[in-house]
N, CA, C and O atoms as a Maestro MAE file, in Angstrom:
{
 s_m_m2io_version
 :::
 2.0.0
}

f_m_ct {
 s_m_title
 :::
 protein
 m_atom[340] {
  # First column is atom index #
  i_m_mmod_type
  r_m_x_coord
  r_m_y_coord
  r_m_z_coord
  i_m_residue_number
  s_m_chain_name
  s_m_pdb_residue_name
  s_m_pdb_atom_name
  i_m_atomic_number
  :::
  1 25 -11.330 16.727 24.635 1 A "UNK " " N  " 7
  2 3 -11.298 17.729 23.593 1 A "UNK " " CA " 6
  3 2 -10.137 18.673 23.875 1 A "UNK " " C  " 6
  4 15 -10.052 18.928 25.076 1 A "UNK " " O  " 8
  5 25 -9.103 19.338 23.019 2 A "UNK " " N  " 7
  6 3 -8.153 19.568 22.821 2 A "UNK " " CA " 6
  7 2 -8.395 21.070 23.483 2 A "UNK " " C  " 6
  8 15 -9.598 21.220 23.268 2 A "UNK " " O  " 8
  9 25 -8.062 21.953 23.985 3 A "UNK " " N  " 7
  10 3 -8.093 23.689 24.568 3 A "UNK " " CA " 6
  11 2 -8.211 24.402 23.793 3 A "UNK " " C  " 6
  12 15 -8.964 25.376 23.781 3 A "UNK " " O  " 8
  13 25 -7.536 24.073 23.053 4 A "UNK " " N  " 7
  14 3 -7.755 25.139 21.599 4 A "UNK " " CA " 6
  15 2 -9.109 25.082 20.626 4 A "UNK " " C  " 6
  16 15 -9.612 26.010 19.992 4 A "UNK " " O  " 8
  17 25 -9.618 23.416 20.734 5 A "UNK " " N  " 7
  18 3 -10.871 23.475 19.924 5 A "UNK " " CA " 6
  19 2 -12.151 24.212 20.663 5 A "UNK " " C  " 6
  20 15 -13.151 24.699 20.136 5 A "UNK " " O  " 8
  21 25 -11.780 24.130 22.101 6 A "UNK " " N  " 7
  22 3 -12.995 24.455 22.814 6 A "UNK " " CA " 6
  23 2 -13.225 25.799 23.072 6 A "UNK " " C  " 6
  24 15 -14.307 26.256 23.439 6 A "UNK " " O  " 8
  25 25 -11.958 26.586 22.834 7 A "UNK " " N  " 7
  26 3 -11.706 27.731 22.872 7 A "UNK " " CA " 6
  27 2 -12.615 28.779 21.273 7 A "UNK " " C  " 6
  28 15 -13.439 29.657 21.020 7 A "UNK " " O  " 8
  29 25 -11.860 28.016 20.788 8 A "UNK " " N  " 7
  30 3 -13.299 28.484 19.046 8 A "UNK " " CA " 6
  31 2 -14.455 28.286 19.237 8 A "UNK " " C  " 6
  32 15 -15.326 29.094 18.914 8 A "UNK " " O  " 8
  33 25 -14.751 26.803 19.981 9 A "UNK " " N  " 7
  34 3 -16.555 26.512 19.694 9 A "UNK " " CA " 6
  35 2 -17.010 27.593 20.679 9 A "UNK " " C  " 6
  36 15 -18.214 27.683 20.438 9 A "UNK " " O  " 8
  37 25 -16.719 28.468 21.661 10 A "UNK " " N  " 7
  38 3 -17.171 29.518 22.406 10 A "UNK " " CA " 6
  39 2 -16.793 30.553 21.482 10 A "UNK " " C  " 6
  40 15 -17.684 31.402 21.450 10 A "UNK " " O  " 8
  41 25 -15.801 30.837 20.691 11 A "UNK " " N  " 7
  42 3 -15.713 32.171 19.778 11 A "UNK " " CA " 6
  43 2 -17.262 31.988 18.865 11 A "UNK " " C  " 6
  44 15 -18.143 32.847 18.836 11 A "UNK " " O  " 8
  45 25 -17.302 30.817 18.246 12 A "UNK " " N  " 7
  46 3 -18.422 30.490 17.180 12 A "UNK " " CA " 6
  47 2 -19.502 31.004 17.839 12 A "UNK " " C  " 6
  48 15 -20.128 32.031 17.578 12 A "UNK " " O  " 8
  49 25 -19.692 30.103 18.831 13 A "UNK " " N  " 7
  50 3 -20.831 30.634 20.083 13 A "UNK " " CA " 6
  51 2 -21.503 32.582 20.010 13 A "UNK " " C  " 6
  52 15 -22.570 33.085 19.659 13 A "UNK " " O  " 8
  53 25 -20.393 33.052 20.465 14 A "UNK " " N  " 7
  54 3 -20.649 34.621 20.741 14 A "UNK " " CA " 6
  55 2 -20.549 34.797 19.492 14 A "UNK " " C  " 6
  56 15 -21.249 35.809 19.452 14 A "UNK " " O  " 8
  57 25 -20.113 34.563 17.960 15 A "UNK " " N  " 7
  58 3 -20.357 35.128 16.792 15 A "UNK " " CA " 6
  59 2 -22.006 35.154 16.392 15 A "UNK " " C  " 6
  60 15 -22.730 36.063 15.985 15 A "UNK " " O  " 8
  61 25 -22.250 33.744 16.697 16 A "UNK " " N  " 7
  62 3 -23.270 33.311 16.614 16 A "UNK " " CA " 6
  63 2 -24.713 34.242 17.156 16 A "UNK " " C  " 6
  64 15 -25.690 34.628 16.514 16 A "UNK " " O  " 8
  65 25 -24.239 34.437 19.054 17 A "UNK " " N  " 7
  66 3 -25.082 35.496 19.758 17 A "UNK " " CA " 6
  67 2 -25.290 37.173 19.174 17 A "UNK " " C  " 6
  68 15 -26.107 38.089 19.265 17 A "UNK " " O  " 8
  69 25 -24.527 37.000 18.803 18 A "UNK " " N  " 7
  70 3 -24.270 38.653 18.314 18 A "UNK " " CA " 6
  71 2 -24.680 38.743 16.596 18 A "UNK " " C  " 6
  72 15 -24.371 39.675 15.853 18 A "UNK " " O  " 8
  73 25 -25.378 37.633 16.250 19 A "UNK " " N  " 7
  74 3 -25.145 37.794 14.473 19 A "UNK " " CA " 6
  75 2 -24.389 38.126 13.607 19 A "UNK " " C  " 6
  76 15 -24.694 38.461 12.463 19 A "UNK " " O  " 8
  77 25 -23.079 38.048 14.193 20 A "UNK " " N  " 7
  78 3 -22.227 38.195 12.992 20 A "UNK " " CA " 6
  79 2 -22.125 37.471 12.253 20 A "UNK " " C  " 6
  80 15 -22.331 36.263 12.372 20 A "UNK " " O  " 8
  81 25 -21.719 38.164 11.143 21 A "UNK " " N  " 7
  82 3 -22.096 37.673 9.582 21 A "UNK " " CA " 6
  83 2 -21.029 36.378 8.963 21 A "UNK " " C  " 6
  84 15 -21.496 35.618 8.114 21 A "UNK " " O  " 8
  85 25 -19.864 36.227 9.354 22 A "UNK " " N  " 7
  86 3 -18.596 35.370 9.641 22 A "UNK " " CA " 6
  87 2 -18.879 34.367 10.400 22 A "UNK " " C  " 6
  88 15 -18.057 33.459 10.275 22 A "UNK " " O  " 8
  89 25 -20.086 34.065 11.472 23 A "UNK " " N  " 7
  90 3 -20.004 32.783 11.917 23 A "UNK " " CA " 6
  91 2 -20.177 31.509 11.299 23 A "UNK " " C  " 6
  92 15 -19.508 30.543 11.664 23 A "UNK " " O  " 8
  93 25 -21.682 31.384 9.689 24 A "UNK " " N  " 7
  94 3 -21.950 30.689 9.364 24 A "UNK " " CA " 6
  95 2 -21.073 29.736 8.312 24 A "UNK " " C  " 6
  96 15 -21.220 28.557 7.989 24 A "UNK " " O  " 8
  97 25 -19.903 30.951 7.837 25 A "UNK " " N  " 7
  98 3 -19.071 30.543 7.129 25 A "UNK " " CA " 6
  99 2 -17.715 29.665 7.823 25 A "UNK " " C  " 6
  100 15 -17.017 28.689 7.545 25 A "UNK " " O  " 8
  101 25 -17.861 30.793 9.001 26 A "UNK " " N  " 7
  102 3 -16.494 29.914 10.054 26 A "UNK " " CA " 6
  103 2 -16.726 28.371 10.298 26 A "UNK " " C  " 6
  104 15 -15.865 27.510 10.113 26 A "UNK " " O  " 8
  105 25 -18.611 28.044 10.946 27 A "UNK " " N  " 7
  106 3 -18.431 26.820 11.160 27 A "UNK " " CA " 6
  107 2 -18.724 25.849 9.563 27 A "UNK " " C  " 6
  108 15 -18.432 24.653 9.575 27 A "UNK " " O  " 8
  109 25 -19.169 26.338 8.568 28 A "UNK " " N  " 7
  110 3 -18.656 25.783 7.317 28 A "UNK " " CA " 6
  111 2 -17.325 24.885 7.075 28 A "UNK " " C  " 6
  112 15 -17.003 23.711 6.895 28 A "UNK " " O  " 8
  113 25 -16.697 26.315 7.194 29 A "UNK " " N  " 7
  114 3 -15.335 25.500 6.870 29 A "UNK " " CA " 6
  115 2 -14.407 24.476 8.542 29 A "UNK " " C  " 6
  116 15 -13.510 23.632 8.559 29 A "UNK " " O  " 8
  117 25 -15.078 25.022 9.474 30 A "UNK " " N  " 7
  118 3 -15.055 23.694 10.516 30 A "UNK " " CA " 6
  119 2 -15.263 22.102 10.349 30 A "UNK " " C  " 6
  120 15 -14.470 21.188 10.575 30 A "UNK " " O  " 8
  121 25 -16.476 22.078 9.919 31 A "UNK " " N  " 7
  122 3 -17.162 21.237 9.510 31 A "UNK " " CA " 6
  123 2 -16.268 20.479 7.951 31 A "UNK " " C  " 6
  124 15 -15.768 19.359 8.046 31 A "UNK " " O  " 8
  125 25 -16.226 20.943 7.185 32 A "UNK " " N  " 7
  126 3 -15.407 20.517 5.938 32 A "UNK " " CA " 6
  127 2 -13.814 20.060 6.277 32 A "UNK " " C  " 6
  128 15 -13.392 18.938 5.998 32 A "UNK " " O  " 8
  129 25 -13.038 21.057 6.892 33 A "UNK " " N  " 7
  130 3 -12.272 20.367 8.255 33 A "UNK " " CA " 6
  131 2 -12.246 19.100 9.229 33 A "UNK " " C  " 6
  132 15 -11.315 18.401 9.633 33 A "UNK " " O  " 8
  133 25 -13.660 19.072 9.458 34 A "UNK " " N  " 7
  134 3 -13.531 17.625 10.542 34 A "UNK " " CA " 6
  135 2 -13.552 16.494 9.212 34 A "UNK " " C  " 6
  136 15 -12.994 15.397 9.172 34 A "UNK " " O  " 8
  137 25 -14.324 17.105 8.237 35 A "UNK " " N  " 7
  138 3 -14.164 15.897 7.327 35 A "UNK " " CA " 6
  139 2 -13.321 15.540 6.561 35 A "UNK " " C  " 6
  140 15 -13.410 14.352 6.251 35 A "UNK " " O  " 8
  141 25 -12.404 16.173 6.054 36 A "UNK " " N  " 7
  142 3 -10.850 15.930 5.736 36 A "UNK " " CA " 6
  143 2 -10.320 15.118 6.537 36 A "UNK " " C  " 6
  144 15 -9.784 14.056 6.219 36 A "UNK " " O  " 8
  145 25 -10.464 15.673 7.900 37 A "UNK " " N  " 7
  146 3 -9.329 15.062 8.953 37 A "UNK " " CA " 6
  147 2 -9.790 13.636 8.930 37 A "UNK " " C  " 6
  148 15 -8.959 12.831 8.508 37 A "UNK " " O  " 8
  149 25 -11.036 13.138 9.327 38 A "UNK " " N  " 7
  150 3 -11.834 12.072 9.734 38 A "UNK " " CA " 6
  151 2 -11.393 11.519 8.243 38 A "UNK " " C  " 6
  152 15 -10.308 11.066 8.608 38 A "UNK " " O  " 8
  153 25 -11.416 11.352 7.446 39 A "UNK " " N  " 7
  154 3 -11.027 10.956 5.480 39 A "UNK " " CA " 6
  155 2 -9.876 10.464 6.163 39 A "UNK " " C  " 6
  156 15 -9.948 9.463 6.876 39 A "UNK " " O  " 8
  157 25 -8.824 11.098 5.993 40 A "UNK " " N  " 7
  158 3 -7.675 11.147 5.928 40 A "UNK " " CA " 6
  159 2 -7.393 10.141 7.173 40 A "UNK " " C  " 6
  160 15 -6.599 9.262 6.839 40 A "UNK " " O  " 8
  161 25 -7.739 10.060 8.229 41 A "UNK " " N  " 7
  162 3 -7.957 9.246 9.535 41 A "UNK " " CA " 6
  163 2 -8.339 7.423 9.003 41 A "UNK " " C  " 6
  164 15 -7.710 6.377 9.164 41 A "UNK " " O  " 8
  165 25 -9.726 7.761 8.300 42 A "UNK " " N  " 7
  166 3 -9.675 6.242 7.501 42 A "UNK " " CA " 6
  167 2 -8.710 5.851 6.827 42 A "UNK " " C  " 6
  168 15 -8.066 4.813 6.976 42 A "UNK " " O  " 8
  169 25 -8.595 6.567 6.160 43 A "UNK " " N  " 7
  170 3 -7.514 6.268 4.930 43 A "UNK " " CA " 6
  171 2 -5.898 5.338 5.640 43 A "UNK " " C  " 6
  172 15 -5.231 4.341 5.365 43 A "UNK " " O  " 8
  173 25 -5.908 6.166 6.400 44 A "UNK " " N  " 7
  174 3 -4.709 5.849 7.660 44 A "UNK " " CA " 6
  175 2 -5.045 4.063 7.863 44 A "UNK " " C  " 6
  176 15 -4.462 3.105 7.356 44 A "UNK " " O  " 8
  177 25 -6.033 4.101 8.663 45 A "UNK " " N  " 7
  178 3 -6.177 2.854 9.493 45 A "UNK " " CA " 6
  179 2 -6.192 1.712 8.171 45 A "UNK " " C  " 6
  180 15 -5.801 0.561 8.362 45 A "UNK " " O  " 8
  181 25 -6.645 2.133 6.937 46 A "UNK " " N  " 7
  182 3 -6.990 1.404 5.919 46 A "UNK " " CA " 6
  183 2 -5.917 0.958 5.163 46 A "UNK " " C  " 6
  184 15 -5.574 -0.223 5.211 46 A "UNK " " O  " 8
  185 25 -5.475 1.594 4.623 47 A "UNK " " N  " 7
  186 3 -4.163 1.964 3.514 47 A "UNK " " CA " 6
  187 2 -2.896 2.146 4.163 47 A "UNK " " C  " 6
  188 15 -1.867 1.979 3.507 47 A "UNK " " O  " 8
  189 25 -2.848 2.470 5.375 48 A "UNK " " N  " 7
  190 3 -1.067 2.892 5.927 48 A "UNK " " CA " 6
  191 2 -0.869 4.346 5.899 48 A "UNK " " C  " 6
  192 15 -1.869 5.056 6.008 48 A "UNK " " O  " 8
  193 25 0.545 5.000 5.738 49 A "UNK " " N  " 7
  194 3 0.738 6.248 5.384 49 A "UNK " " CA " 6
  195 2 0.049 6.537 4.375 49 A "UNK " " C  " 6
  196 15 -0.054 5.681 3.495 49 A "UNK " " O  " 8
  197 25 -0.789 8.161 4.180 50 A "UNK " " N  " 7
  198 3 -1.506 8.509 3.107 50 A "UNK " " CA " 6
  199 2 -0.490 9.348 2.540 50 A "UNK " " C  " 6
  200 15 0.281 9.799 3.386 50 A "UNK " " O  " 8
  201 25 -0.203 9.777 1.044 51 A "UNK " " N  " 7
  202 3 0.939 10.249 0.984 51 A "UNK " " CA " 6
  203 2 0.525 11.549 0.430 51 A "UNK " " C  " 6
  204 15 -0.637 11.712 0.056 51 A "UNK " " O  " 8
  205 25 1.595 12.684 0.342 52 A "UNK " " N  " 7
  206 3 0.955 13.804 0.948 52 A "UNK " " CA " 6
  207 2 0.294 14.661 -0.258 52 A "UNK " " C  " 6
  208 15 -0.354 15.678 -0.010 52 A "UNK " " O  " 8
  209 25 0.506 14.165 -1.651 53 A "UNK " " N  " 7
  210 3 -0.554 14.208 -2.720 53 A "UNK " " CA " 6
  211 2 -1.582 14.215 -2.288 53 A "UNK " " C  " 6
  212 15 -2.229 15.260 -2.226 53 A "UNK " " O  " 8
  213 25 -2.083 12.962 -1.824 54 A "UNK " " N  " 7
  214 3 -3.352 12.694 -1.757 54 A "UNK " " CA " 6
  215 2 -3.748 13.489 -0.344 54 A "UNK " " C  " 6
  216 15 -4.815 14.089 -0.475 54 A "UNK " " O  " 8
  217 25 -3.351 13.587 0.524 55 A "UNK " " N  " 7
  218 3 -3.715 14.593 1.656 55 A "UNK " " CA " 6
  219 2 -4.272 16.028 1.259 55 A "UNK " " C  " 6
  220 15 -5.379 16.547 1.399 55 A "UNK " " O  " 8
  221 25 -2.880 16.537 0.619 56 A "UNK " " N  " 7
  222 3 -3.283 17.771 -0.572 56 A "UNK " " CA " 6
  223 2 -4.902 17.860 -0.753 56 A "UNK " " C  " 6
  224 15 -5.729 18.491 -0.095 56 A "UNK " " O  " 8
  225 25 -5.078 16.896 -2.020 57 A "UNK " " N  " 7
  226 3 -6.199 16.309 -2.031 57 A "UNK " " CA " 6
  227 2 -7.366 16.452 -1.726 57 A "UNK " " C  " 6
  228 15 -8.279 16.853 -2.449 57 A "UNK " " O  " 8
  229 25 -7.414 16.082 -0.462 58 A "UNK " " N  " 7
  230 3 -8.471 16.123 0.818 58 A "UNK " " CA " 6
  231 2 -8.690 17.300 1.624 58 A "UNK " " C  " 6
  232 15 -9.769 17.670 2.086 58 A "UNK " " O  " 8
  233 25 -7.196 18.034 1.790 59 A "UNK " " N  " 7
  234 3 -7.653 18.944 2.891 59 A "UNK " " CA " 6
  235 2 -8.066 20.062 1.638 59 A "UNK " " C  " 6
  236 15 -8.822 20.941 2.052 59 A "UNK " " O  " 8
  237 25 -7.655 20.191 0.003 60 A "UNK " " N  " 7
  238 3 -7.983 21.752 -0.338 60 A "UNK " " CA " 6
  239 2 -9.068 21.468 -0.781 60 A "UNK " " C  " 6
  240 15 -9.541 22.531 -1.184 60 A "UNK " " O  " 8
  241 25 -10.299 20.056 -1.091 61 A "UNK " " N  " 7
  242 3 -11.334 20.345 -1.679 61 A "UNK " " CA " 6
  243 2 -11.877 20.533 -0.789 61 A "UNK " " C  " 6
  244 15 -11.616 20.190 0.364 61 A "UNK " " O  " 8
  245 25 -13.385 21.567 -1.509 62 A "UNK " " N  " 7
  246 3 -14.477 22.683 -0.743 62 A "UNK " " CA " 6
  247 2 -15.680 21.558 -1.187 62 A "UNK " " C  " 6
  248 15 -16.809 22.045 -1.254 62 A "UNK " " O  " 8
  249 25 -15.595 20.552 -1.402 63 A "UNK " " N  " 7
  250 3 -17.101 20.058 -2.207 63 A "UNK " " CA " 6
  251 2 -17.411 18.926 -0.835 63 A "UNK " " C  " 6
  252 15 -17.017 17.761 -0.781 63 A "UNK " " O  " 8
  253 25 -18.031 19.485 -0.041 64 A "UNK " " N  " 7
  254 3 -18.527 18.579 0.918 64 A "UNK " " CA " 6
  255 2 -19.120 17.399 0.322 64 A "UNK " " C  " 6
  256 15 -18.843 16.283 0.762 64 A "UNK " " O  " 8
  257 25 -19.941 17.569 -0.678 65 A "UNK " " N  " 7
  258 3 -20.767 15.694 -0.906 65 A "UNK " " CA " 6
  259 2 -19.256 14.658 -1.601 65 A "UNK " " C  " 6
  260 15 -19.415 13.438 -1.646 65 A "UNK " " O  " 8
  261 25 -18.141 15.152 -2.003 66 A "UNK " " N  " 7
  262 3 -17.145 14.850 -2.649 66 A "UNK " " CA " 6
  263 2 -16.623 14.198 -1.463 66 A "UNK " " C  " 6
  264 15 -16.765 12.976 -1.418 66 A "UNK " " O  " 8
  265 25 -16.080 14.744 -0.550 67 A "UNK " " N  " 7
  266 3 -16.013 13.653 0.809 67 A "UNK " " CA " 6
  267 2 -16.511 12.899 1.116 67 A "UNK " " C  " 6
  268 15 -16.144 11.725 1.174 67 A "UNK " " O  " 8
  269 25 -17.795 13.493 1.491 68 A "UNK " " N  " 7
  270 3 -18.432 12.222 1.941 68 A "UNK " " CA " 6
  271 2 -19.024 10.833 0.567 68 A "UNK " " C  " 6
  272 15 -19.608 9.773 0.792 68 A "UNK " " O  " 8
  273 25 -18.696 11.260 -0.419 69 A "UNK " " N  " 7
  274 3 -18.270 10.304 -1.012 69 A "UNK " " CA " 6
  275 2 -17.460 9.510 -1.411 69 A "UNK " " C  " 6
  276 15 -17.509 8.334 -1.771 69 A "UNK " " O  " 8
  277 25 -16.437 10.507 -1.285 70 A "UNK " " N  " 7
  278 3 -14.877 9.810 -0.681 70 A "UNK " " CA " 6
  279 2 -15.039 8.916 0.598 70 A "UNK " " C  " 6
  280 15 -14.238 7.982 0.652 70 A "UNK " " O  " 8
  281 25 -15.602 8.987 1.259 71 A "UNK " " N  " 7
  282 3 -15.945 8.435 2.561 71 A "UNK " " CA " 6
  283 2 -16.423 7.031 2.700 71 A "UNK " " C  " 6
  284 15 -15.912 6.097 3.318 71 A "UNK " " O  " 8
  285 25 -17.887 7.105 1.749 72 A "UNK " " N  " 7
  286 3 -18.144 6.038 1.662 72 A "UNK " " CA " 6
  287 2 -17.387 4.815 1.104 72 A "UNK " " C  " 6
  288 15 -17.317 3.645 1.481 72 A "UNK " " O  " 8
  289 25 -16.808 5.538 0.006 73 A "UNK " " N  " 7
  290 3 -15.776 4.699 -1.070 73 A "UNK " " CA " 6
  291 2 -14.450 3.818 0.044 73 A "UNK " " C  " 6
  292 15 -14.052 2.653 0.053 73 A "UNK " " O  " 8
  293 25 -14.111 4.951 0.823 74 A "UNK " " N  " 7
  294 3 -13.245 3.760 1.499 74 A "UNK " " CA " 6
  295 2 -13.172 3.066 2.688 74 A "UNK " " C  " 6
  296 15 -12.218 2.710 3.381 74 A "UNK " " O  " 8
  297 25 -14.658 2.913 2.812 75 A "UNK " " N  " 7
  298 3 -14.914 1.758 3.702 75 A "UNK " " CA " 6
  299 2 -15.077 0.489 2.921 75 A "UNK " " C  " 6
  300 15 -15.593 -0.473 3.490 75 A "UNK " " O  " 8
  301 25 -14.662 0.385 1.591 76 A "UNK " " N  " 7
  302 3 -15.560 -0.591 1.033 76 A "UNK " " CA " 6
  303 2 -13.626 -1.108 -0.605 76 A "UNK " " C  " 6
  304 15 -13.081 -2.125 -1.034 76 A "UNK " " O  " 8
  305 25 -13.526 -0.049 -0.731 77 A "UNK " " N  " 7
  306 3 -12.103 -0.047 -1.575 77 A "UNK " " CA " 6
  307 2 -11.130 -0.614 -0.956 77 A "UNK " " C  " 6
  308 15 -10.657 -0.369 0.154 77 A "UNK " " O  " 8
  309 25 -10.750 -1.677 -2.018 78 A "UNK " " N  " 7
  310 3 -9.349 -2.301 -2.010 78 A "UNK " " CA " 6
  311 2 -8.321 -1.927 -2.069 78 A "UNK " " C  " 6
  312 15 -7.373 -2.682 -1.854 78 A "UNK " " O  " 8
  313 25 -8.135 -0.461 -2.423 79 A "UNK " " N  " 7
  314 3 -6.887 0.052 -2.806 79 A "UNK " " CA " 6
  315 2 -7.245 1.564 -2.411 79 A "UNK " " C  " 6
  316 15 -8.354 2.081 -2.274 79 A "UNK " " O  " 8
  317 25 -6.039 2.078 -2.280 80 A "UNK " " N  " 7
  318 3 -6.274 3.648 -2.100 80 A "UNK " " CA " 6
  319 2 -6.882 4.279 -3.398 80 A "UNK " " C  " 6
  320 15 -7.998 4.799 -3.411 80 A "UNK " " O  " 8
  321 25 -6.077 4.192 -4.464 81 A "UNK " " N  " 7
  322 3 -6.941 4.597 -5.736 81 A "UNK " " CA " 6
  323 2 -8.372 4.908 -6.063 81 A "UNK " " C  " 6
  324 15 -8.982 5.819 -6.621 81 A "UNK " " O  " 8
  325 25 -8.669 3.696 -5.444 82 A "UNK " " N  " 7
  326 3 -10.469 3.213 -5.781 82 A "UNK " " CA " 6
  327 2 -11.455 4.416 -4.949 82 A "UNK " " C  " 6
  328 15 -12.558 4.871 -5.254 82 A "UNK " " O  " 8
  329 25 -10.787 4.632 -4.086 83 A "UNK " " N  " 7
  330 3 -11.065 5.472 -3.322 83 A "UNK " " CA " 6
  331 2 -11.330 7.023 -4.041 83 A "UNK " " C  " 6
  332 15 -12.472 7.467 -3.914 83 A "UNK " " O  " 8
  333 25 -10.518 7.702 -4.645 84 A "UNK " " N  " 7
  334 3 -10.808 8.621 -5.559 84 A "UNK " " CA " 6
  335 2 -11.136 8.582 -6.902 84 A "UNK " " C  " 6
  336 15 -11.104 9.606 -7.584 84 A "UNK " " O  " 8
  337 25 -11.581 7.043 -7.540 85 A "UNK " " N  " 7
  338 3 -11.945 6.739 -9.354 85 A "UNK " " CA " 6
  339 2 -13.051 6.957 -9.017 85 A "UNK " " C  " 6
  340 15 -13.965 6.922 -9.841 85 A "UNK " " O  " 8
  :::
 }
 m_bond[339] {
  # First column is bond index #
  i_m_from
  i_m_to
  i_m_order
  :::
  1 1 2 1
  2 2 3 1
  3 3 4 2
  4 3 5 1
  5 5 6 1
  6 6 7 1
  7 7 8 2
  8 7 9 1
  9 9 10 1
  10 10 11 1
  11 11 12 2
  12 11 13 1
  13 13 14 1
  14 14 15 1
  15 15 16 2
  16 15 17 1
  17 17 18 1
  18 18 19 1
  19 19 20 2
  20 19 21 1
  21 21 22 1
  22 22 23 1
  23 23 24 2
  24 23 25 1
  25 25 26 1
  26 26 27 1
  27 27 28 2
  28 27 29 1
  29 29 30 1
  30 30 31 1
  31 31 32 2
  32 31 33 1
  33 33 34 1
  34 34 35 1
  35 35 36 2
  36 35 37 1
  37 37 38 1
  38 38 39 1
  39 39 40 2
  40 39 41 1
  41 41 42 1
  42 42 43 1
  43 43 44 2
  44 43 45 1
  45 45 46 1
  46 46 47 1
  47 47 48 2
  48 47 49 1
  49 49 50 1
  50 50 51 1
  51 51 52 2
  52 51 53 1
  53 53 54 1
  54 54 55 1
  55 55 56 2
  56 55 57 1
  57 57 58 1
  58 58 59 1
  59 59 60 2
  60 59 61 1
  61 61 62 1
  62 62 63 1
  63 63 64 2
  64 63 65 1
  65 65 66 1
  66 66 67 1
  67 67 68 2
  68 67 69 1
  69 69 70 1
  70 70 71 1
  71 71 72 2
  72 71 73 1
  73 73 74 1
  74 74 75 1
  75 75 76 2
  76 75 77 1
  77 77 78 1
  78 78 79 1
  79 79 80 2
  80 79 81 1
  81 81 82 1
  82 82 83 1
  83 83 84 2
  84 83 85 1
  85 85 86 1
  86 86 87 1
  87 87 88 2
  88 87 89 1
  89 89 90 1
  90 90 91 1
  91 91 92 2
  92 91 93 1
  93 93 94 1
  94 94 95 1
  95 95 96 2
  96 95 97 1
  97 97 98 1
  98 98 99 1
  99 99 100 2
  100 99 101 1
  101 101 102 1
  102 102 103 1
  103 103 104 2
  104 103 105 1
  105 105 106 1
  106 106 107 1
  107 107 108 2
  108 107 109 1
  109 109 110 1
  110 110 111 1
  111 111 112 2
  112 111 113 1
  113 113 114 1
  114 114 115 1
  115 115 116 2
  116 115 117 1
  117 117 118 1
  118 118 119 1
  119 119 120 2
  120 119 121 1
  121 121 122 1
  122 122 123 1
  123 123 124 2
  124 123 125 1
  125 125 126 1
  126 126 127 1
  127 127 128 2
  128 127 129 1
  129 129 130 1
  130 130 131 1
  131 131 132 2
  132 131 133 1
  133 133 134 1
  134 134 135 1
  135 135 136 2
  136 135 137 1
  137 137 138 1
  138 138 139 1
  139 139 140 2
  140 139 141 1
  141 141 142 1
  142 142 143 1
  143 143 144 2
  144 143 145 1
  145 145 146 1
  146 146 147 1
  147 147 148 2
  148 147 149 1
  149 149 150 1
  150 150 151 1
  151 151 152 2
  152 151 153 1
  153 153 154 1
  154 154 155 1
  155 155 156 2
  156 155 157 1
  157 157 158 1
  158 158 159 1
  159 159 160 2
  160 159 161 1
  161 161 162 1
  162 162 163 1
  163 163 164 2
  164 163 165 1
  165 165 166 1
  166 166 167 1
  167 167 168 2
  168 167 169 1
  169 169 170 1
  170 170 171 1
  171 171 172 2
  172 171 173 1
  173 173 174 1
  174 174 175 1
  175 175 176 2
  176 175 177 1
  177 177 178 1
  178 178 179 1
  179 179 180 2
  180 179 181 1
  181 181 182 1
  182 182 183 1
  183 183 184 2
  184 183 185 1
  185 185 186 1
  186 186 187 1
  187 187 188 2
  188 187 189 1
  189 189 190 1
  190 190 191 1
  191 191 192 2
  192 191 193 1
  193 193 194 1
  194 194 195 1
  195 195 196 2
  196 195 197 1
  197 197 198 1
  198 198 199 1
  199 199 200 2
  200 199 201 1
  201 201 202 1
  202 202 203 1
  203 203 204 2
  204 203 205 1
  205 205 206 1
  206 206 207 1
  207 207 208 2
  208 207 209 1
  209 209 210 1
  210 210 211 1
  211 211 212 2
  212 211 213 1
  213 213 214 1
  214 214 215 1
  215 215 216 2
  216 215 217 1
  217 217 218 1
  218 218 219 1
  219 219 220 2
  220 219 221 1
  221 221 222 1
  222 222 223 1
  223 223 224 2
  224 223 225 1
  225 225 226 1
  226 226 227 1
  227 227 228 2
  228 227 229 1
  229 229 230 1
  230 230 231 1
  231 231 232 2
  232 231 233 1
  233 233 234 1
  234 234 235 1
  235 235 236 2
  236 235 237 1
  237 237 238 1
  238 238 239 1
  239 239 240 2
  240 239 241 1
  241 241 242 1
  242 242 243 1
  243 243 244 2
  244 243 245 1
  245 245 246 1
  246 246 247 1
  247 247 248 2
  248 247 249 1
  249 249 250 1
  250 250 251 1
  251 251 252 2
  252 251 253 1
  253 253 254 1
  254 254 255 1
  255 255 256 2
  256 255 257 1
  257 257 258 1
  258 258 259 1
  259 259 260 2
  260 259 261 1
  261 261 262 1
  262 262 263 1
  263 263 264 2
  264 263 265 1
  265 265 266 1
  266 266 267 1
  267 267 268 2
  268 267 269 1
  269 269 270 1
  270 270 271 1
  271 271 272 2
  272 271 273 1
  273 273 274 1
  274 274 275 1
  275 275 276 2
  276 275 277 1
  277 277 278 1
  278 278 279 1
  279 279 280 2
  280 279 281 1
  281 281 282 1
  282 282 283 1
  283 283 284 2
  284 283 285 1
  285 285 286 1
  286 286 287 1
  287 287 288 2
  288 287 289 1
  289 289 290 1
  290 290 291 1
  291 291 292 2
  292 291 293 1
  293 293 294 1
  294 294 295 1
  295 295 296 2
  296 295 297 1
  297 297 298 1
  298 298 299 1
  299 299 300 2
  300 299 301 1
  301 301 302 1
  302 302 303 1
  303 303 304 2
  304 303 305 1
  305 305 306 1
  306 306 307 1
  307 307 308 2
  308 307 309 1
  309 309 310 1
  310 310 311 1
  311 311 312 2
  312 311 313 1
  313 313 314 1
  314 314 315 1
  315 315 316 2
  316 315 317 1
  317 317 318 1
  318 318 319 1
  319 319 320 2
  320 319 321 1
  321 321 322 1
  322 322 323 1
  323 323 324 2
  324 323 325 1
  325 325 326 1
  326 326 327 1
  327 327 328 2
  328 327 329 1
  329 329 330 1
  330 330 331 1
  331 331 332 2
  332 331 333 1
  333 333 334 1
  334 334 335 1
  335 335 336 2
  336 335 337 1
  337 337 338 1
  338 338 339 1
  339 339 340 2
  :::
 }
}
């Protein structure tokens, strides 16, 4: 795990201990984060270069079930397209 990630999951941590009101949202958008990246990661191994439209794409939507339906779609799609119809 990278220094820098491990360095937040202890910030999250003490947000967390202390109830601040910013933690639940911080690891929100963490989480919506790993799933872009992990998308975009398939997409890679699947399709080749993802091009940076479609990255766009991925990293600005907020609709978590939209990923992971994106997700499912391209384990199973022939084409990059199919992937977002």
């Amino acid at each position: 795990m990278a220094a820098g990630t491990f360095r937040h999951q202890r910030g999250l941590a003490r947000m967390r201990k202390f109830g601040q009101p910013g933690a639940q949202l911080t690891e929100s958008r963490l989480v919506m984060r790993g799933k872009a990246q992990m998308l975009i990661t398939v997409l890679c191994a699947r399709f080749g270069e993802v091009p940076a439209h479609v990255r766009n794409r991925i990293t600005e939507c907020a609709d978590s079930e939209r990923l992971d339906a994106w997700g499912r779609r391209a384990v199973d799609a022939r084409e990059l397209d199919a992937v977002f119809g």
